[in-house]
C-alpha positions in Angstrom: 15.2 107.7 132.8 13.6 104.5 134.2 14.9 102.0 136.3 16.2 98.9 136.1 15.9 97.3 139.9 13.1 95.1 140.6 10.0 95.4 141.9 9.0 98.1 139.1 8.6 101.2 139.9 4.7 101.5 138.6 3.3 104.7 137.5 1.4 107.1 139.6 -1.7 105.5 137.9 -0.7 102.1 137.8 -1.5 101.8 133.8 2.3 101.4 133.3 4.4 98.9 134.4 7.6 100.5 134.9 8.0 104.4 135.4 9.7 106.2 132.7 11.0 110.1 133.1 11.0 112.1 130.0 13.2 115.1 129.3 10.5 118.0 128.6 11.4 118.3 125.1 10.9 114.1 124.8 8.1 113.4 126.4 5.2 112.1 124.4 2.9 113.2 126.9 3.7 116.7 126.5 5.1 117.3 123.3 3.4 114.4 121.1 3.9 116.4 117.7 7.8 116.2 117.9 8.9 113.9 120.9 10.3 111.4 118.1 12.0 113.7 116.3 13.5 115.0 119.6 14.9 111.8 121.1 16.4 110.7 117.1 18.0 114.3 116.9 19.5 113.5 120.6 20.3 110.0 120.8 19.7 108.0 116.8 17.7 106.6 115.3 17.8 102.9 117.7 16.5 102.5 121.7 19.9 102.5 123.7 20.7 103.2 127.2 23.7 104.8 129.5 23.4 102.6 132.5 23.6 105.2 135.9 24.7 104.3 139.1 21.9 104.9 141.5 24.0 106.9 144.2 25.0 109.3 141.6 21.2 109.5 140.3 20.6 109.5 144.4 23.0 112.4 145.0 21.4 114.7 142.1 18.2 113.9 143.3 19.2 115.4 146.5 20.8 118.7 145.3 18.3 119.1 142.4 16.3 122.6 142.8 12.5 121.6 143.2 11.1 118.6 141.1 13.3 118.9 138.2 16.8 117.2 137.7 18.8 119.0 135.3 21.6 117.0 132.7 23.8 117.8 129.9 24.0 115.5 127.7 26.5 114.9 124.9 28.2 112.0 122.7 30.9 112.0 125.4 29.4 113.1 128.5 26.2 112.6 130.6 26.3 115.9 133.7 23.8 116.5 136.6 23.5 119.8 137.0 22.2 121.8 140.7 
């Protein structure tokens, strides 16, 4: 997830311009062997994006259990989970 409002939203660090969340399995930073793999095997081969409305994002922020937001994610659904 990253978004797309302006000003940026740097990193913690401030060596990236625009903050980027990773699902666990994804995220370079963690799991550098296989993120690629990951992200093709869930969303192709190309960059794409599902554009979120931030009070939806907002509201599953809020009922999310501790730092992590949980979604389900399929060709024809995207699903906050509590």
């Amino acid at each position: 997830m990253m978004s797309n409002g302006l000003p940026l939203l740097p990193s913690d660090d401030g060596q990236k311009p625009n903050l980027c969340a990773y699902a666990r399995e994804a995220d370079p930073a963690q799991n550098a062997g296989r993120a690629h793999d990951v992200k093709r095997q869930a969303f192709g081969g190309d960059d794409g994006c599902e554009f979120l409305e931030a009070t939806l994002v907002r509201q599953a922020l809020r009922q999310a259990s501790g730092d992590t937001l949980r979604m389900t994610i399929t060709p024809e659904t995207l699903e906050f989970l509590a």
